[in-house]
N, C-alpha and C positions, 0 to 999 in steps of 0.2 A: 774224570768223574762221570759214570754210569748216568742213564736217568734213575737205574732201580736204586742206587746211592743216595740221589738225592732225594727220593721219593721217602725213602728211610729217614733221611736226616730232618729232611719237613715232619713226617710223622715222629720221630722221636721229640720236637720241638714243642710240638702241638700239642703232643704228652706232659710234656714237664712244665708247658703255659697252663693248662687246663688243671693238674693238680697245687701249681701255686696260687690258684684263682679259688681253688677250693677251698685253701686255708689260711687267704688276704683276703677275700670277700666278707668273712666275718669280720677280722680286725678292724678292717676300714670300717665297717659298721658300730663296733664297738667304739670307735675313735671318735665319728661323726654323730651319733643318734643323739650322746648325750648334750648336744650343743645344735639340737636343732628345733626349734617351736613347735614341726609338727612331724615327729618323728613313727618311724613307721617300723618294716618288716624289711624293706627295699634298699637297699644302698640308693642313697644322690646326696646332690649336692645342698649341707643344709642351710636353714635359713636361723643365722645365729642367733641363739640366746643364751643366758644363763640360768632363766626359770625351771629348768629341767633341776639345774645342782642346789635350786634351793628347795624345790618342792622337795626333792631327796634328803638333804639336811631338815628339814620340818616333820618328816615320819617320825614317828614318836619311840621304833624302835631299828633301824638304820643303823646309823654309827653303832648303838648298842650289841648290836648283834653282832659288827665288826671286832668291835672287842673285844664280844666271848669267843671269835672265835679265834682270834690273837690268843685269849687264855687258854685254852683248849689247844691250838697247835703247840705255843710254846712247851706247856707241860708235856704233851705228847712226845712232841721229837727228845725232849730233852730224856726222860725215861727210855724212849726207846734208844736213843746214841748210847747214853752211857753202859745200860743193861746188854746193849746188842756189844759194845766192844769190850766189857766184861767178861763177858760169856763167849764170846769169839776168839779173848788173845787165851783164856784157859781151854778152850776143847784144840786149840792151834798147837800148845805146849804141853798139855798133859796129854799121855798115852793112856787111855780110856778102853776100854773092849766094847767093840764093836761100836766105836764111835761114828765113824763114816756112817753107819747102818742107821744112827741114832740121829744124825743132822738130815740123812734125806728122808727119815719117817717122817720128822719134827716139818719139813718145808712141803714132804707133800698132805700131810694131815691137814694144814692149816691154808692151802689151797685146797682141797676135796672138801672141805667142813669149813663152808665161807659164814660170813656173817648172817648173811641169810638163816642159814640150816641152823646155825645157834642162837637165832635170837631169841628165842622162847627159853633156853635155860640161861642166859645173860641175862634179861629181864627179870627172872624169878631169883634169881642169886641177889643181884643190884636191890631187887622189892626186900629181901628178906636183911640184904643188909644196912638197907637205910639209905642207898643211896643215891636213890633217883632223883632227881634234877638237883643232882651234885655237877658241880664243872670238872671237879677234881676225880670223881668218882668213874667219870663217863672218859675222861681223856688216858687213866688208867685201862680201861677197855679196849680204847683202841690201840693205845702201846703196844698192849698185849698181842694184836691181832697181828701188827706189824712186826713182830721181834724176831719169828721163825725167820721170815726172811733175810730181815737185818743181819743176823746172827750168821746165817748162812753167807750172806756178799759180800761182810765185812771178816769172818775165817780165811780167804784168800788172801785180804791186803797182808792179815795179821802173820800167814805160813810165808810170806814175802820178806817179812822180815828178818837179815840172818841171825840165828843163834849167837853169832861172835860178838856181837854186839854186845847183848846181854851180858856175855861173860865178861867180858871186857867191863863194864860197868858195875859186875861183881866183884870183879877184884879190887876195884880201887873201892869197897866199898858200899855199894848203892843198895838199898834194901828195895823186896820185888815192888811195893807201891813207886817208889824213886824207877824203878826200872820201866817200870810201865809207863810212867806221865813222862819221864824226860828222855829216853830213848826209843821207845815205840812207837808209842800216838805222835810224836814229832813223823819219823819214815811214813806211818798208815796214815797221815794228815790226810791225803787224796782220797781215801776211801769210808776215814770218817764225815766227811764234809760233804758226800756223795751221801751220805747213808741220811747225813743231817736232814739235806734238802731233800731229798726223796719220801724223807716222814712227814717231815713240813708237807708236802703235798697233797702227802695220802690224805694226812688231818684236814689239812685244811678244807676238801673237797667232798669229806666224808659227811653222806647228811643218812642214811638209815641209824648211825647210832646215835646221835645226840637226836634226834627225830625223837623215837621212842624213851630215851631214857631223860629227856629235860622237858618235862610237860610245860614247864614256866615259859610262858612266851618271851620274857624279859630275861632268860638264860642261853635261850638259844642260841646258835651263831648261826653268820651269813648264808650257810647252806642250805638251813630249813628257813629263811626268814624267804628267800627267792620263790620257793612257792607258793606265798601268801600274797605276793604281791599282784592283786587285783583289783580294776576298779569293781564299782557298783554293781555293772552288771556282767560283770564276772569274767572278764576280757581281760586279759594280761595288758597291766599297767605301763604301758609305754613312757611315761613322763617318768617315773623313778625308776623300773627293768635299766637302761641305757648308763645312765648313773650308777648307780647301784654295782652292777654288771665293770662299768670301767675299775670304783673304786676294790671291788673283790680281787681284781687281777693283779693288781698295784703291789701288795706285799712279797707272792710269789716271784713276781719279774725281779722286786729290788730284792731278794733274800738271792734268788739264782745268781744275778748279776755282779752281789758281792763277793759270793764263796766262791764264784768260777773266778772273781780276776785277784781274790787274796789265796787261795789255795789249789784252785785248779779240779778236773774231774777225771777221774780214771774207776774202770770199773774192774780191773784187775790189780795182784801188783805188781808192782814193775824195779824190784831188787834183785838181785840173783847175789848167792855167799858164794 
């Protein structure tokens, strides 16, 4: 062993401590703050309480917000899974013109023309058709905004899957809705389950649109409720931020944790005919 070797092997080390410190120094923060009396910006060690999780339970819109925004994912992902593998096992098996041409318009439009750049004709659409601080209204919106992509990630599991199959399931029978739920989404399970939690994410995370289109403070979800949270004099509220902050993270870990150990994750497919 060289010195210049180990010189390498210490800096490469010092690499890979220094970047998991980057993103465990938050966690532990997030772990500790909400269980410490006088919690701060700093990681230490805290001085336990529970008055943090009740001053958090006593906001008068807290939980509430939790839940719109549980309504708002769930309806989200769910439109966007189904729509997205819809529309994926059909552009997979129908021969279309110039379809190739027609899914990377569809994926680069809708990254080039973000929500940003449309939210002024979103907003005038939503005003005109009634349905601003709709939950339903506003979680339609962001389906939408998700489905080029979906549409495109989940066309790979679907072209994954062989044709013989299908036939095979024709002959004895199976009409194409029977062919689709009991032959296909079974093989594409991995990449719709991938497609599930990754909407789940977006939604959940997403705070420009229910921002603008749920004026009702009592509609909103936990997205936009995090920037309200201040005290008196205008200082980010340390006693609920810490709370608050843990219980928002809590659905995503347990929603990942389920569908990686019941179905697994793969972002390609992986059959070959």
């Amino acid at each position: 062993m060289s010195p210049l070797w180990m010189v390498r092997r210490i800096g490469f080390y010092v690499l890979v401590a220094v970047v998991m410190a980057f993103f465990a120094v938050p966690m532990l923060w997030l772990a500790s703050a909400p269980f410490d009396s006088r919690p701060g910006l700093g990681l230490r060690w805290p001085d336990w309480t529970l008055d943090n999780v009740t001053a958090t339970f006593d906001h008068p819109y807290a939980l509430t917000s939790l839940v719109n925004s549980l309504v708002l994912c769930v309806i989200a992902t769910v439109v966007t899974t189904v729509l997205a593998a819809l529309a994926a096992y059909a552009l997979s098996r129908v021969r279309i013109p110039g379809r190739d041409l027609l899914l990377y318009l569809l994926l680069l439009l809708s990254s080039v023309v973000t929500g940003t750049a449309a939210m002024v004709p979103i907003f005038v659409m939503m005003l005109q058709l009634g349905l601003i601080n709709s939950q339903f209204g506003t979680a339609l919106v962001i389906a939408g905004g998700m489905l080029p992509a979906a549409i495109f990630i989940l066309k790979d599991f679907m072209d994954a899957v062989p044709r013989s199959y299908e036939e095979s399931a024709r002959v004895f029978g199976a009409s194409p809705r029977q062919v689709l739920a009991h032959v296909v989404l079974p093989v594409a399970r991995p990449g719709v389950a991938t497609i599930f939690v990754w909407a789940f994410v977006n939604a959940w995370g997403n705070f420009l649109l229910p921002f603008l289109l749920l004026r009702d403070v009592g509609a909103q979800p936990a997205a936009v409720l995090l920037r309200t949270l201040y005290d008196e004099g205008g200082s980010a509220n340390l006693t609920v931020i810490p709370v608050f902050s843990l219980l928002y993270s809590i659905p995503v870990v347990v929603l990942y944790l389920f569908v990686n150990r019941r179905y697994g994750f793969r972002f390609h497919g992986g059959i070959k005919s």
